[in-house]
C-alpha positions in Angstrom: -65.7 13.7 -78.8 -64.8 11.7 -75.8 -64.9 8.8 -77.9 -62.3 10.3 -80.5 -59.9 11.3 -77.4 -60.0 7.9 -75.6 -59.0 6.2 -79.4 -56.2 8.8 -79.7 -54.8 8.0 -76.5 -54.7 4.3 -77.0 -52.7 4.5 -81.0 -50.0 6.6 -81.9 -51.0 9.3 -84.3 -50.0 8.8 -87.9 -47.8 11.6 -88.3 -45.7 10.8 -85.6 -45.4 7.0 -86.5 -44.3 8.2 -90.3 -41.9 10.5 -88.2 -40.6 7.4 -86.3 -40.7 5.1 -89.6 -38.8 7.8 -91.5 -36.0 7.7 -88.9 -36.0 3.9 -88.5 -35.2 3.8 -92.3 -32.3 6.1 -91.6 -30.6 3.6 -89.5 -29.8 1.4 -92.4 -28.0 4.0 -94.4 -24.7 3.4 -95.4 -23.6 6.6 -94.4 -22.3 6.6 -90.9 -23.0 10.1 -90.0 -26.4 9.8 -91.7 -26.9 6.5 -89.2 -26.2 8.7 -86.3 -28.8 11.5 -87.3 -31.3 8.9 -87.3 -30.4 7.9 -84.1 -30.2 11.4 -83.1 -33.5 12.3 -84.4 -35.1 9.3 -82.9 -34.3 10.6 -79.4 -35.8 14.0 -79.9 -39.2 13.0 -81.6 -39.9 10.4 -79.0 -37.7 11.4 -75.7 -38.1 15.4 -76.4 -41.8 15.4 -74.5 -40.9 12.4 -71.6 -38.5 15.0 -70.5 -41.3 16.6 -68.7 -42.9 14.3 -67.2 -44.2 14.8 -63.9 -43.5 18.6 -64.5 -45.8 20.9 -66.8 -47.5 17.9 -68.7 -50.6 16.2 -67.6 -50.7 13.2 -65.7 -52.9 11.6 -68.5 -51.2 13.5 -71.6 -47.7 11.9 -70.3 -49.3 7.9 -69.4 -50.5 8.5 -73.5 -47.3 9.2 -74.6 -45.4 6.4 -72.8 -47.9 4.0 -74.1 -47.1 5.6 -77.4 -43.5 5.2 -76.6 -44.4 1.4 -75.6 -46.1 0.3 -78.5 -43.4 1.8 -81.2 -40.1 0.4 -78.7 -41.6 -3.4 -79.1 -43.2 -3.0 -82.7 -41.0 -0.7 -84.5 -37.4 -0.1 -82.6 -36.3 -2.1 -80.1 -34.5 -5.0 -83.1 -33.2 -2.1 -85.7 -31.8 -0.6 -82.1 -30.2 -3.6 -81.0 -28.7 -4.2 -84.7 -27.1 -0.7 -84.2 -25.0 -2.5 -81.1 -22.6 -3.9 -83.8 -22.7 -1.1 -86.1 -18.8 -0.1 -87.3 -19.2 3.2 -85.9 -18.5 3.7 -81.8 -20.7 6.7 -82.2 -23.9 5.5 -83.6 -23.3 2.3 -81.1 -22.9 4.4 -77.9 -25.8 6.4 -79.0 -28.0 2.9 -79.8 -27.3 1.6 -76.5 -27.6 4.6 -74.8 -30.7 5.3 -76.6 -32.3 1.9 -75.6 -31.3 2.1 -72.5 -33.3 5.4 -71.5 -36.4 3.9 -73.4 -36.0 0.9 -71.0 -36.0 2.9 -68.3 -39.0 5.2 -69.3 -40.7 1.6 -70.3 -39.6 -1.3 -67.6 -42.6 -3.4 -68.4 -41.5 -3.6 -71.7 -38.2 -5.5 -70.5 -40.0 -8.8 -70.2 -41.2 -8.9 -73.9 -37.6 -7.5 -75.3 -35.3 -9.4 -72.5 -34.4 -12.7 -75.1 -33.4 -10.2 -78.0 -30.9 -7.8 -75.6 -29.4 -10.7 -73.8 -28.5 -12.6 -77.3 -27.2 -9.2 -78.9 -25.2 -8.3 -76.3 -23.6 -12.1 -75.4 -22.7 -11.6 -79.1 -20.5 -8.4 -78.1 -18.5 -10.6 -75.1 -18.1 -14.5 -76.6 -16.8 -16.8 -74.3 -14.1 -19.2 -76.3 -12.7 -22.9 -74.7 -9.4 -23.2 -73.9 -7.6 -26.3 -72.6 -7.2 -26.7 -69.0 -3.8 -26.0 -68.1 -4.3 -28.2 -64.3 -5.5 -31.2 -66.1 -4.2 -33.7 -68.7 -7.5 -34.6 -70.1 -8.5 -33.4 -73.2 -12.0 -32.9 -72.3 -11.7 -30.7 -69.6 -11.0 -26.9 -71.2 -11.5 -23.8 -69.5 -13.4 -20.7 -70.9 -11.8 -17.2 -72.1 -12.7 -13.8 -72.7 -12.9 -12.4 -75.9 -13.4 -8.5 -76.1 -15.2 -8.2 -79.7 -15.7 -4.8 -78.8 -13.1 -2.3 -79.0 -14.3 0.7 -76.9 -14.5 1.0 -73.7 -17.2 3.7 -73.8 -19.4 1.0 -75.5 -18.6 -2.0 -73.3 -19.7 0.2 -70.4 -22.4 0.9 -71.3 -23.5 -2.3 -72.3 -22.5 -3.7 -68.7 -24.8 -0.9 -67.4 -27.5 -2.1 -69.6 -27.1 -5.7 -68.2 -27.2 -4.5 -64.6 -30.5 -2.4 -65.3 -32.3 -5.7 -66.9 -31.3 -7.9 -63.6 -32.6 -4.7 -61.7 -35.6 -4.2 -63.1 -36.9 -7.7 -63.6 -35.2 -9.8 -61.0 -37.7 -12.7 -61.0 -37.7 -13.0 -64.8 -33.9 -13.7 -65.1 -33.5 -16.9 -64.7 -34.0 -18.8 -67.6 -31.1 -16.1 -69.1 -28.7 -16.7 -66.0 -26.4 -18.6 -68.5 -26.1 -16.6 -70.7 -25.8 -13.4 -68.1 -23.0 -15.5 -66.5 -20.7 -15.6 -69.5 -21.7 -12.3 -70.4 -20.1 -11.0 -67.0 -17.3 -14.0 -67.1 -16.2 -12.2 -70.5 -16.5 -8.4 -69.6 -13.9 -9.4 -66.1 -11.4 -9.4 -68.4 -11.3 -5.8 -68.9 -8.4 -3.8 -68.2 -10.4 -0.7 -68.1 -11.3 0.1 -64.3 -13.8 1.6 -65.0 -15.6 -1.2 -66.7 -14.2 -3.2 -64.3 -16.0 -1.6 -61.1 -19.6 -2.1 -63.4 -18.7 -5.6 -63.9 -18.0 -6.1 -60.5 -21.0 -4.4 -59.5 -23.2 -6.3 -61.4 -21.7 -9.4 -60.4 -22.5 -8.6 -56.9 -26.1 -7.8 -57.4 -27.0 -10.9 -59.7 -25.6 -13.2 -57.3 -27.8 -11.5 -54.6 -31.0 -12.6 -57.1 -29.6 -15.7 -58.7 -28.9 -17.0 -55.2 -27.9 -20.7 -55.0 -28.8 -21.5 -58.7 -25.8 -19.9 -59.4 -23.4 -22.7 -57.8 -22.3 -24.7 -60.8 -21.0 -21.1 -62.8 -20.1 -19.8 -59.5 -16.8 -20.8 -58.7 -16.0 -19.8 -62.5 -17.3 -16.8 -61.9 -14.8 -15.9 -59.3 -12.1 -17.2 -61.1 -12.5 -14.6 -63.7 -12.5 -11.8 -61.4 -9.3 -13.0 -59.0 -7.0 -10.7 -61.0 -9.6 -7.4 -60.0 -8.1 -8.3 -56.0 -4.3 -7.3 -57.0 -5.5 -4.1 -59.2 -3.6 -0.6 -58.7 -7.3 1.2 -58.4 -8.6 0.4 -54.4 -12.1 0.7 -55.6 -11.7 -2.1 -57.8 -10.3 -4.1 -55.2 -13.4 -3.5 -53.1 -15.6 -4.1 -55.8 -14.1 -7.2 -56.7 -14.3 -8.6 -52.7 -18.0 -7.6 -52.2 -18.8 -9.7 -56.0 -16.5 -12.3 -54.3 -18.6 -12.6 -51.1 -21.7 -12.8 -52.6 -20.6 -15.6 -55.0 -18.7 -17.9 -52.1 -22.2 -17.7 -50.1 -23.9 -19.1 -53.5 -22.0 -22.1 -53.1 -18.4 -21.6 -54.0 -17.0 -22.2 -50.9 -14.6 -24.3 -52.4 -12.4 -21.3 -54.3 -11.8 -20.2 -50.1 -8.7 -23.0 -50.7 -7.5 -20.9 -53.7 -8.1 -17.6 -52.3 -6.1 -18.6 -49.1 -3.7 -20.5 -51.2 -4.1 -23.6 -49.0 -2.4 -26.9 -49.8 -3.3 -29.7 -48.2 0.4 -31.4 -46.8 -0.5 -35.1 -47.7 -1.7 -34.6 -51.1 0.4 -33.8 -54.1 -1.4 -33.1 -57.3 0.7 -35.0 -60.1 1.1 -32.1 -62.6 2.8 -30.6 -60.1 5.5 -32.7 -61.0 5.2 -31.3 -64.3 3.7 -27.9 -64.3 5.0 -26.3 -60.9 2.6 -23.4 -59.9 2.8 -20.1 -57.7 -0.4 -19.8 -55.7 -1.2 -16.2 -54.9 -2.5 -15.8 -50.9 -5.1 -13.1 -52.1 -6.7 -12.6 -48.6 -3.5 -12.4 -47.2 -2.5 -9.6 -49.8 -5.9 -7.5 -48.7 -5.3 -8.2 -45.3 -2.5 -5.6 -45.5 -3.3 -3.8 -48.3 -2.5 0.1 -48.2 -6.1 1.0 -48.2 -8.5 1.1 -45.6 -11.5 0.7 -47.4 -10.2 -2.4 -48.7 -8.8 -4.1 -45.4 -12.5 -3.0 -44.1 -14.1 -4.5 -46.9 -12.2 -8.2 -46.5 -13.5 -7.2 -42.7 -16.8 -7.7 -43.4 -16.6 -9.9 -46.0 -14.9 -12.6 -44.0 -17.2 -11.8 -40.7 -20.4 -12.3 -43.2 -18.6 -16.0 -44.1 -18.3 -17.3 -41.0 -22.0 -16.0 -39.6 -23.7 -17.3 -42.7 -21.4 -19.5 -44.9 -23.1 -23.2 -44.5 -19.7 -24.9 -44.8 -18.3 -22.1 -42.0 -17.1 -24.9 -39.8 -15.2 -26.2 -42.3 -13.1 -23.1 -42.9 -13.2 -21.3 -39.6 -9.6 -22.2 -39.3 -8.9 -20.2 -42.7 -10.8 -17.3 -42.3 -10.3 -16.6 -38.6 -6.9 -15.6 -39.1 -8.0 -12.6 -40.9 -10.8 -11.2 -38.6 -8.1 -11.5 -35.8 -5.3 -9.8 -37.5 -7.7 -6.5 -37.9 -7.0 -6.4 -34.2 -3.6 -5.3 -35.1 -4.1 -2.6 -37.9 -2.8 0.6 -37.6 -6.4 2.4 -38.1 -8.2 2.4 -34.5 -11.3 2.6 -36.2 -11.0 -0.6 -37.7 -9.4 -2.7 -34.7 -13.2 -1.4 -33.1 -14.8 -3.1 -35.5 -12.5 -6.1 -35.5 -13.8 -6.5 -31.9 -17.5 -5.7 -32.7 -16.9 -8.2 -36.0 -15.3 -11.2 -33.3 -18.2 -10.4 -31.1 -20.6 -10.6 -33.4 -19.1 -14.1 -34.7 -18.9 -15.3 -30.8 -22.4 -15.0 -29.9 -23.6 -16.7 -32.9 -21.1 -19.9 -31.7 -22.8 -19.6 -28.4 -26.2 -19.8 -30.1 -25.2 -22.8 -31.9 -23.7 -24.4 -29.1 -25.6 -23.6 -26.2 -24.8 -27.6 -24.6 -21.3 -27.0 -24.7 -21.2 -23.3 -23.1 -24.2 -23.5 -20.7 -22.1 -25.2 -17.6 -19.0 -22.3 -18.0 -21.9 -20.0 -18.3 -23.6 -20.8 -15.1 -20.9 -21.8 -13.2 -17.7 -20.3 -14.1 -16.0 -23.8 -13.9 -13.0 -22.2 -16.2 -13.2 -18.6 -15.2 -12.2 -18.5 -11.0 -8.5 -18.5 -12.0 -8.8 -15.3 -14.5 -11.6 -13.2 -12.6 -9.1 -13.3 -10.1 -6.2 -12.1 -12.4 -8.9 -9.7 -13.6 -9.1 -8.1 -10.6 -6.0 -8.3 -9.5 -5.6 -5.3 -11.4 -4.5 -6.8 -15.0 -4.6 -4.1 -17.9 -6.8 -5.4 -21.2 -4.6 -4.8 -24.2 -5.8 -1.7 -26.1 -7.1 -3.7 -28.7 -9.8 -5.1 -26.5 -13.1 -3.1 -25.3 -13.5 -5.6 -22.7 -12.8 -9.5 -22.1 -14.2 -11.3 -25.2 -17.7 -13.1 -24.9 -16.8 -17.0 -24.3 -18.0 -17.8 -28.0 -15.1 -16.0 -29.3 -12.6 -17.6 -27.0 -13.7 -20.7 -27.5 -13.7 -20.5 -31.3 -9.3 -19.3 -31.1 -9.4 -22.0 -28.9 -10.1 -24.3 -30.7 -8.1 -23.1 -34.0 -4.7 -22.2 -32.0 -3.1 -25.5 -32.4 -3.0 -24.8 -36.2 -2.4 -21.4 -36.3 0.1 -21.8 -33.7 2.0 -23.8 -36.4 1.9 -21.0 -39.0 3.0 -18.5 -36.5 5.5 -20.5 -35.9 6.9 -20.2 -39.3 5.8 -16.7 -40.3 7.6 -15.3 -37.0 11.0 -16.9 -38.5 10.8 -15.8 -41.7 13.6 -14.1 -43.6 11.8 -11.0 -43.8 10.9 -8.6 -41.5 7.6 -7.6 -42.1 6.0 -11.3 -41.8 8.0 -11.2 -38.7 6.2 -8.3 -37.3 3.0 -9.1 -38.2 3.3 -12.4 -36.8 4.6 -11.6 -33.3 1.4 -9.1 -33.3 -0.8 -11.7 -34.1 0.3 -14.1 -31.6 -0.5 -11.8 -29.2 -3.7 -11.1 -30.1 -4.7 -15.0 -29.9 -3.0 -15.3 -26.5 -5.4 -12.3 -25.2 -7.9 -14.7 -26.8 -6.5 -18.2 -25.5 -5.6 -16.9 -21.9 -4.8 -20.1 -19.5 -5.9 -22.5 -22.3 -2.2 -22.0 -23.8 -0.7 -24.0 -21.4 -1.8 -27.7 -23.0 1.1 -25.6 -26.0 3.0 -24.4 -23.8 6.1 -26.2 -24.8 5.6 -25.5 -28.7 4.9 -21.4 -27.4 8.1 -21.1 -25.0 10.2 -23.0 -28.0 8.7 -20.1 -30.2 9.6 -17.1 -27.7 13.0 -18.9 -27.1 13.9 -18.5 -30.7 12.6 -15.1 -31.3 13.7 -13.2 -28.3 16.6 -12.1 -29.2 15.3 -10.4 -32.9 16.1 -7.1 -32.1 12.8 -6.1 -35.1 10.3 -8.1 -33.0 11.8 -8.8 -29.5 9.3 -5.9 -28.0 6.5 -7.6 -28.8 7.9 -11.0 -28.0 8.4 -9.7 -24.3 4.5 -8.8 -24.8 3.4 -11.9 -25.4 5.7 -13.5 -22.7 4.0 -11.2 -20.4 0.8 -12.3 -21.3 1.6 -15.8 -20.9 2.9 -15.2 -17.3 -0.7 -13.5 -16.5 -2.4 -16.5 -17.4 -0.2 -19.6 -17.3 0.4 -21.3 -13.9 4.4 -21.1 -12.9 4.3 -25.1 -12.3 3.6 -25.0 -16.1 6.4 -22.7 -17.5 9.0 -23.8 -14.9 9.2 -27.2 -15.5 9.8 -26.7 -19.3 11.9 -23.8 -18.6 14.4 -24.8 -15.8 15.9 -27.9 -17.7 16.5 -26.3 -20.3 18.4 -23.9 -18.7 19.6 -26.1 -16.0 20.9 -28.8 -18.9 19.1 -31.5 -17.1 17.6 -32.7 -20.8 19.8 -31.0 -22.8 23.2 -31.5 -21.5 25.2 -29.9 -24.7 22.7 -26.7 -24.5 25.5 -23.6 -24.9 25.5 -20.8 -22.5 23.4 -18.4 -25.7 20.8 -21.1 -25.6 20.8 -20.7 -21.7 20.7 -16.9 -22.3 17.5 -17.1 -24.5 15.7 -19.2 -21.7 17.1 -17.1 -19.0 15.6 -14.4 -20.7 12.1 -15.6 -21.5 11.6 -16.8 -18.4 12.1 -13.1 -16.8 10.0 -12.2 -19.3 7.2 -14.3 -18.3 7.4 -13.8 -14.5 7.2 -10.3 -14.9 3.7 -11.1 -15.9 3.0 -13.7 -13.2 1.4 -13.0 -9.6 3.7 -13.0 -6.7 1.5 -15.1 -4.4 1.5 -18.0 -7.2 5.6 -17.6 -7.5 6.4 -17.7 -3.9 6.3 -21.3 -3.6 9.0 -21.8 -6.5 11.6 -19.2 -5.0 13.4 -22.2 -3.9 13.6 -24.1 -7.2 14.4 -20.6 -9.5 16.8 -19.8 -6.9 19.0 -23.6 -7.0 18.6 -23.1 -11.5 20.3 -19.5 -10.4 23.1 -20.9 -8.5 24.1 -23.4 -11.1 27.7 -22.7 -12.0 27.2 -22.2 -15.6 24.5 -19.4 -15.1 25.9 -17.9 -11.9 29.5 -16.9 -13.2 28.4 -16.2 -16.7 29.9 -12.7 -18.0 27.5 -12.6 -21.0 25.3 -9.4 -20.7 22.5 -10.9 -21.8 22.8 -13.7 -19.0 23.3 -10.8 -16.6 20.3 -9.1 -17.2 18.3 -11.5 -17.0 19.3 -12.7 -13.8 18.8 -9.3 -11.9 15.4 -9.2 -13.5 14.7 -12.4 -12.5 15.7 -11.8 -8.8 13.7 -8.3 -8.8 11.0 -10.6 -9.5 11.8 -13.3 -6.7 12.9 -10.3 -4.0 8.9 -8.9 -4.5 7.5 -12.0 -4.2 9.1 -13.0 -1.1 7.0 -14.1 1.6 7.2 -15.7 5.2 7.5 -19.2 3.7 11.0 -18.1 2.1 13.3 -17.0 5.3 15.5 -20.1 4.0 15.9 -18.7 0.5 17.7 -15.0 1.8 20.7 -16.3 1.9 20.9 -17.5 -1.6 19.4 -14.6 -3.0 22.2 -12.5 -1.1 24.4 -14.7 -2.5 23.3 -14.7 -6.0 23.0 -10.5 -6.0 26.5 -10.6 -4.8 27.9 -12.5 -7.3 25.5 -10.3 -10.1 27.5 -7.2 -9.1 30.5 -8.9 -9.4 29.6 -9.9 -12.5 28.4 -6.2 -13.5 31.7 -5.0 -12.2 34.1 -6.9 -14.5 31.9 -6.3 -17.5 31.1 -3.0 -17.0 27.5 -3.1 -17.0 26.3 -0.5 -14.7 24.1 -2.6 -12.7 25.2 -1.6 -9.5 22.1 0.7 -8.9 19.6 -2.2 -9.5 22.1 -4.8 -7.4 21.6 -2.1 -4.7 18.0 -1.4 -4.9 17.3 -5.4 -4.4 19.5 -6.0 -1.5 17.6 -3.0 0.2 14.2 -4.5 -0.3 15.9 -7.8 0.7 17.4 -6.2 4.0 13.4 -4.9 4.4 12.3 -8.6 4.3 14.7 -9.9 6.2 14.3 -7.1 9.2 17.3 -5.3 8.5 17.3 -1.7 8.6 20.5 -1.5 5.8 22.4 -3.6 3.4 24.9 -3.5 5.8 23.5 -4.9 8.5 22.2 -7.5 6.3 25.6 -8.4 4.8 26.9 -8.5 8.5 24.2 -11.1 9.5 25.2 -13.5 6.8 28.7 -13.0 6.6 30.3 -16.4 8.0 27.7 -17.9 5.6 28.6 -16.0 2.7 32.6 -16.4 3.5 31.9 -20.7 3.3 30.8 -20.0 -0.7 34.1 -18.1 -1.7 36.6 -20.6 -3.0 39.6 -20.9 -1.0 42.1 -17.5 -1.9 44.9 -19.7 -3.7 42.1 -20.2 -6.6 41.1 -17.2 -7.4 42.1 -15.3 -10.5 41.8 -11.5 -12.0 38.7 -12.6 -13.4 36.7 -14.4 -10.7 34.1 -13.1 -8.6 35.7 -14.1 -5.3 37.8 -11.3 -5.1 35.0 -8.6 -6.0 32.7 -10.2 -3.6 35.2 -10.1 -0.5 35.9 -6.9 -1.2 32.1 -5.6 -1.3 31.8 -7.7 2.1 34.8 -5.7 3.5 33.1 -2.4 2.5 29.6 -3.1 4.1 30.0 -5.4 6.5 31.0 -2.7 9.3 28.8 -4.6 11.7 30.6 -7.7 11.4 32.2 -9.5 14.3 36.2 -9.1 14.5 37.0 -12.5 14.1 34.9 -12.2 10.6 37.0 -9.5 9.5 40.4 -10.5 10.0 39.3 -13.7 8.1 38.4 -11.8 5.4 41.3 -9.5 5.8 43.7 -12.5 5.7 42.3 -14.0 2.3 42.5 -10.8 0.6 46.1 -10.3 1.6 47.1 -13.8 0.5 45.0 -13.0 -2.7 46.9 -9.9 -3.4 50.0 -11.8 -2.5 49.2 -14.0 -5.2 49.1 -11.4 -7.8 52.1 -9.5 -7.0 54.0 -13.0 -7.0 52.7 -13.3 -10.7 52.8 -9.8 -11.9 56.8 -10.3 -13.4 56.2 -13.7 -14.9 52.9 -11.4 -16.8 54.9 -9.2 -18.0 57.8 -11.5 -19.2 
């Protein structure tokens, strides 16, 4: 009895292999509908029972039934099955592959005996056809194409699905069909549907992760095929389509990171450019501020992951830092966190490479005294930053900022105002990074603020990253670029706007300086001040820029600069003069200055200050015959008049007596104006 048991448990029963040969029959008919009973049938007669399993059936009833199931799926249906993948109806070939695809499952060791026969019926269903090459004029060279033989996308689904199950299931016995998988998936990116298109994706991804580097010579074709799935509508796609994209750079196709950042090297030109002009699409650059956050997260990662484990990383660090960076600027906090975690991450790693070139800075702070002082000296982080970043990561901007300081350059002058923005933001982002080492550009930097300052979309965060060059930057540094080009020493034709632009970058940038490092340059911002040009300018912009400025100089004053009151006096005077005649209502800051100036000087008022410097003050006024209704003579004399009530008498009538000849003057002229 046991015997008879143990002999029906290892062959089918004969009534249900007549069952199963009846139905197999039934696939051939040339009936659709009767194809798709068959079909039909077949799943209930074998799949009906393996329902249950694990649940009311035996443990050994249901392991006799899959063998059952095992011996009839590689004897009797797996080819007649995968003939039905072609059939003319969609119906009986989703059921087939549907069908197959649960006996599979229910029978993964019988993958390994059926794997040639699936892979050649379903390469059948997604040829790949040659093309020529439109980027070469040899004849030879073609590139490969898509054809969708099939016409549902139902079916083509589900065959993808099928094809992701095999490379599942049997990872290590893939590769001798990784050819033929490749164009498989090279064939099914050119779906439109998204659907299929995620699947493809998908599988993409996860047989790159098994293939590996065996995949290198398909694998920049690979991603060719699936560059159109970065610019689709759906963001899943999109994210899809940058995790297959990852996976296939790291299996050597490091190469398409010059496509995908559309990079063209400046000293070569390809000859059929000459003929064939092309557009190169920046697809990072078109993720990096996609409307999704999922997807700007995904090219996050995806970039971080290149440049801690992509062998050729040094080679395009300068590519791909740019877009780890510019997630410190997105919108979504969330996101600039793990930016900052990402760059961290990324830092550490240089460190660990390089542990020669960072051990002396790390043990002895030989380039950190100067900004652990600044630190401390109560300097805010921007919000962007958790704390200062680890010396891997400054080191690696470092090194790149030359470059990118180039492309800055040119983004932050574009005709459109969104690359505008985005630009400004990024510079200051790598200044954070930078910090004093932006002096050795400092020229190229101050060239780019000077331009830029006055772009009413961007000039906010221009004054931003002025600031944060004044933190870090030595004033020696920015002064002697900035004070002949104000002072026309180089640039003798410089016009008063060009003068405007550096007046007003350099207030900018000593905003964000330390008073005890600009007290020893009072005198030589002070002489640029009283140049001629600058000091009787009525342009607004020239204005405010000098009373910021002097705010500046008046709170960085210090016992070396007793010499230096008089010309600041001097210079505030003329400012309100200034302010008077253009209307500028300056008159409150004017006066706030001279009181901290009278503080400094041991003056109790304004007054008494004005007073003490009055015969000094007098010798700077032009003589009374030259003045006119628009100089500042007049204006000044008269605010001298008003405060100085603790002048001496003699001072007084002197200035008494030039304001009566000047008023002399005017009445004198006043018929010959109005003639």
């Amino acid at each position: 009895m046991a015997g008879d048991c143990g002999e029906a448990a290892a062959s089918p029963s004969e009534a249900l292999r007549l069952k199963v040969i009846k139905h197999v029959n039934g696939l051939v008919d040339p009936t659709a509908a009767k194809r798709l009973e068959a079909l039909k049938d077949l799943k209930t007669t074998l799949l009906g029972p393996h329902q249950k399993l694990g649940g009311s059936m035996e443990a050994e009833e249901s392991h006799g039934n899959l063998h059952a199931l095992q011996h009839f799926l590689e004897e009797m249906l797996a080819k007649p099955l995968l003939r039905r993948f072609a059939d003319s109806s969609e119906k009986c070939r989703l059921h087939s592959i549907s069908l197959l695809s649960e006996f599979l499952m229910l029978n993964p060791q019988s993958i390994a005996v059926l794997l040639p026969y699936i892979v050649s019926v379903i390469s059948e269903r997604f040829p790949l056809q040659a093309v020529p090459s439109k980027s070469s004029f040899s004849s030879s060279e073609a590139e490969y194409k898509g054809i969708l033989m099939e016409p549902s996308e139902e079916v083509r689904l589900l065959l993808i699905q099928l094809v992701h199950s095999l490379i599942k299931e049997v990872q290590s016995l893939i590769g001798p069909f990784g050819s033929d998988i490749a164009s498989i998936l090279m064939c099914a990116a050119a779906d439109k549907d998204p659907v299929v298109l995620v699947e493809v994706c998908s599988t993409l991804k996860l047989f790159a992760e098994v293939m590996e580097g065996v995949l290198k010579p398909v694998s920049k074709n690979l991603i060719f095929s699936i560059l159109h799935a970065l610019s689709h509508n759906r963001c899943r796609v999109r994210v899809v389509a940058i995790q297959a994209i990852e996976m296939l750079v790291l299996c050597g196709a490091h190469e398409t990171l010059y496509q995908l950042t559309a990079y063209r090297d400046p000293n070569i030109i390809p000859i059929s450019e000459f003929y064939h002009p092309s557009v190169k699409t920046q697809y990072l650059a078109l993720l990096a501020s996609d409307r999704s956050i999922k997807v700007r997260e995904a090219l996050l990662r995806t970039v971080t992951r290149w440049l801690l484990e992509l062998p050729e990383r040094r080679e395009h660090e300068i590519r791909l830092l740019p877009y780890v960076l510019n997630g410190f600027i997105d919108e979504n906090k969330e996101l600039q966190g793990l930016a900052f975690d990402m760059m961290e991450c990324i830092g550490q790693q240089y460190e660990r490479e390089n542990e020669d070139e960072v051990k002396d800075v790390k043990q002895y702070l030989t380039e950190d005294i100067e900004i652990l002082a600044i630190l401390k000296n109560g300097f805010q982080l921007p919000s962007f930053l958790k704390y200062r970043p680890c010396l891997g990561a400054r080191i690696m901007v470092k090194r790149s900022f030359s470059i990118m300081l180039q492309a800055l350059a040119a983004d932050i002058q574009a005709w459109q105002q969104e690359p505008r923005l985005l630009a400004a933001k990024l510079l200051y982002v790598v200044l954070a990074f930078v910090e004093e080492n932006a002096t050795m550009h400092l020229p190229s930097l101050i060239l780019i603020l000077m331009k830029t300052c006055l772009d009413p979309s961007i000039s906010e965060k221009i004054e931003e990253c002025a600031k944060l060059v004044g933190h870090f930057v030595q004033p020696s540094a920015f002064l002697d670029i900035l004070i002949p080009r104000i002072s026309s020493d180089y640039f003798a034709d410089a016009a008063i706007q060009d003068k405007g632009r550096g007046l007003l970058v350099l207030s900018w940038i000593m905003q964000g300086s330390r008073s005890s490092l600009l007290s020893c340059h009072i005198p030589d911002i002070c002489s640029l001040l009283t140049g001629q040009d600058v000091l009787t300018s009525l342009q607004r912009g020239v204005h405010t820029s000098i009373l910021t400025i002097i705010g500046v100089l008046v709170e960085s004053l210090d016992e070396t600069c007793k010499d230096e009151v008089i010309t600041i006096l001097w210079i505030l005077l003329n400012a309100n003069a200034a302010g008077t005649i253009i209307r500028t209502g300056c008159h409150e800051k004017v006066d706030c200055c001279l009181e901290k100036l009278s503080t400094f000087a041991g003056y109790d008022s304004t007054g008494a200050l004005i007073s003490a410097y009055a015969d000094n003050l007098i010798d700077l006024l032009l003589p009374p015959q030259l003045w006119s209704s628009r100089s500042f003579d007049s204006t000044i004399c008269d605010r001298l008049l008003k405060e100085g009530n603790l002048m001496s008498p003699a001072t007084k009538e002197r200035l008494c007596n030039m304001m009566e000849f000047y008023k002399g003057i005017i009445v004198e002229q006043e018929p010959l104006l109005i003639a």
